[in-house]
N, C-alpha and C positions, 0 to 999 in steps of 0.2 A: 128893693131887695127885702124879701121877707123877712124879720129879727131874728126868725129862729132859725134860718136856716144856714148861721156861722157854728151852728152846732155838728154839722156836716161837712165844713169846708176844713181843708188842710192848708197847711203854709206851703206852697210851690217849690220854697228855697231849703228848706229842711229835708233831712234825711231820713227821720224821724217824723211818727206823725205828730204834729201840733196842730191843735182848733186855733181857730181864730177869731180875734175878739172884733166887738162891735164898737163903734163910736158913734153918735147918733146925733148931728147937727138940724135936721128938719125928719118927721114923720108924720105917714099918715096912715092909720090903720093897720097900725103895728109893720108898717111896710118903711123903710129905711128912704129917704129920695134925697136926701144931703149927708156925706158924713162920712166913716174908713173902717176900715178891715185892719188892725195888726197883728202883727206875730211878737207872743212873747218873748220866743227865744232870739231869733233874730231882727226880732225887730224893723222886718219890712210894713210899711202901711199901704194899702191898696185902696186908691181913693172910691166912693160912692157918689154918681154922678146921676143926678135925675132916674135915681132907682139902678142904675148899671153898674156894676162890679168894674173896678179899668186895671187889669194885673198887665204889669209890662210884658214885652216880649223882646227877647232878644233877637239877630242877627239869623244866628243860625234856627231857632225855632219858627222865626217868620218864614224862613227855607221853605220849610216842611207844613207850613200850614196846608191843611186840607183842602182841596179844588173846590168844594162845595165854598167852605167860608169865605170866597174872595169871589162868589156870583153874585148879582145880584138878584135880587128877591124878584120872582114873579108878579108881574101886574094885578091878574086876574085869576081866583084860584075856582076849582068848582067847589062848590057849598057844601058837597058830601067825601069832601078832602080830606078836611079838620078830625070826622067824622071816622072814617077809613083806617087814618093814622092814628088813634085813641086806640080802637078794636084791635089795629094786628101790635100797639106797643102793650093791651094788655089792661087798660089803666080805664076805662070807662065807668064813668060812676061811681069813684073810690078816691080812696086817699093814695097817696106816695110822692115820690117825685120822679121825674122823667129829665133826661136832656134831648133838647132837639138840637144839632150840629149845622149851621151856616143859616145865612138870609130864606133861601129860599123853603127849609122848612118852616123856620121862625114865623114864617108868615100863616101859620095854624096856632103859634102859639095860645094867642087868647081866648081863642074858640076852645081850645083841649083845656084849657084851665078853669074854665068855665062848667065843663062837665063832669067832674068831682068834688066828691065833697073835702076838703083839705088836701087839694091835688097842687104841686107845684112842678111848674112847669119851667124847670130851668134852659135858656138859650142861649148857646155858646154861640158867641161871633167875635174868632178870630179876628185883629186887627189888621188892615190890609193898608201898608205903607202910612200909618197916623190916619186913615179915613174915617171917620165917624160913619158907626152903622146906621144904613138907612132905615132900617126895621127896627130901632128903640121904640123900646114901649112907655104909652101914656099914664098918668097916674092912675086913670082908672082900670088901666090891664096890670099894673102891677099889685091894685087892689085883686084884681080876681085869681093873681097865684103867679103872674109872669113875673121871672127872676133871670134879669140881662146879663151874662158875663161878656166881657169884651177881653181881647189877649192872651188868653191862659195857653201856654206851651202844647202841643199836642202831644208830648212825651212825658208829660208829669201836669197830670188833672187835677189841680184842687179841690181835689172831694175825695172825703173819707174811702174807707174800704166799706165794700156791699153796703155803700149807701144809695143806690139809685134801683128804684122799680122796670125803668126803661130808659133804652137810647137808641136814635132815630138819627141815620145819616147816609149822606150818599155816597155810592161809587166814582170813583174806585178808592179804597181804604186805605188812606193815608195815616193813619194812626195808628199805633203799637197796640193789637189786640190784648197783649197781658195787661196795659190800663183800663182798656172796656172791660175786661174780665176784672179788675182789681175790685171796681167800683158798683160793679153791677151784684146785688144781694141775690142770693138763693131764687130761681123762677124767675128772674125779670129776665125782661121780651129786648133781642136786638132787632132792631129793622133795618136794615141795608137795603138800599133804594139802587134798581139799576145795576147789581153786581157784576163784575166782570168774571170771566172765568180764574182767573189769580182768585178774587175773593171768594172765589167760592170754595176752591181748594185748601185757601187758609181757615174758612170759616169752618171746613169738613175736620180740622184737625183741631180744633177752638174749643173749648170749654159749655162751646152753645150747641144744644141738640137743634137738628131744622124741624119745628113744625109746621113751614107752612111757603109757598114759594110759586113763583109762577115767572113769566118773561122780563115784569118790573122789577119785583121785590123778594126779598127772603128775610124772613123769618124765624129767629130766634130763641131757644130758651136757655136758661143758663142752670147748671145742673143745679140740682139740691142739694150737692153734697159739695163743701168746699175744703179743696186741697189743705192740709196743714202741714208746714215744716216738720 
């Protein structure tokens, strides 16, 4: 896990936003690979396990886990994959940070991380019954920007508001559009992989203009202008 990037993360159990702090048992290259995540106010710790964020999940939130996060990851991917899905999240040769949602994106992770300059590339994978993800990444993909989440609720994201450039995930949408809107800043790109006709309906009514779409994938932007109370 990147150091800096508990300057972005929220406490899951608060109601309120709180950052959350770092604890740092082993690093390397300003990259966290032993060590916890707490909240000050309540006081939950979220352990750091060979670079992985590990937020519990509960009962009912494992319910709802996303279909993608409980595939497993593609063998063999083609080489202008990683490549493809950089271009339509937006993010090529630049800084920000991106989520990719389940194994089978994750598996472009370190390739996309690779291609910018201060680009992090956060991978959400849901936990599936205590399984350790097969897709953890090596110290040397967490050197080049891969930042592992494992567990985090699909109903409450740890991570700030309009902190994310891009998010990458497949059909059909099993997650509460107003957190992908929560999280996503001004112009960052949704990609939905495979949409169903539901998602596309909801995605028509969504915060995201389409610009771009075809029989796999659609295409995301998120306006420029964000709702205030």
């Amino acid at each position: 896990m990147f150091l800096e990037l508990a300057e972005v993360l929220d406490c899951p159990d608060c109601d309120e936003s709180v950052g959350l702090v770092t604890f740092v048992d082993e690093a390397e290259s300003r990259r966290v690979v032993e060590g916890r995540l707490g909240c000050p106010l309540c006081e939950i710790e979220v352990p750091i396990r060979r670079g992985t964020m590990r937020f519990d999940l509960s009962d009912a939130a494992r319910r709802a886990t996303p279909r993608d996060a409980t595939e497993q990851p593609a063998g063999e991917t083609a080489p202008e994959a990683p490549l493809r899905l950089a271009a339509l999240l937006g993010v090529s040769d630049r800084a920000g940070m991106v989520v990719l949602l389940g194994p089978r994106l994750a598996a472009h992770a370190a390739a996309i991380a690779r291609l910018g300059d201060r680009l992090e590339v956060l991978v959400w994978l849901p936990d599936a019954a205590g399984r350790s993800p097969s897709a953890a990444a090596g110290v040397e993909d967490l050197v080049a920007g891969v930042d592992p989440l494992l567990g985090a609720a699909p109903n409450r994201w740890p991570i700030r508001s309009s902190a994310l450039h891009g998010i990458a995930l497949a059909a059909p949408i099993a997650l509460p559009l107003s957190e992908i809107t929560r999280c996503a800043r001004p112009g960052a790109r949704l990609v939905v992989e495979t949409p169903t006709p539901a998602d596309l309906d909801a995605l028509a009514a969504s915060a995201f203009t389409e610009v771009a779409s075809d029989a796999t994938v659609w295409v995301g932007e998120r306006s420029q202008q964000v709702a205030t109370a």
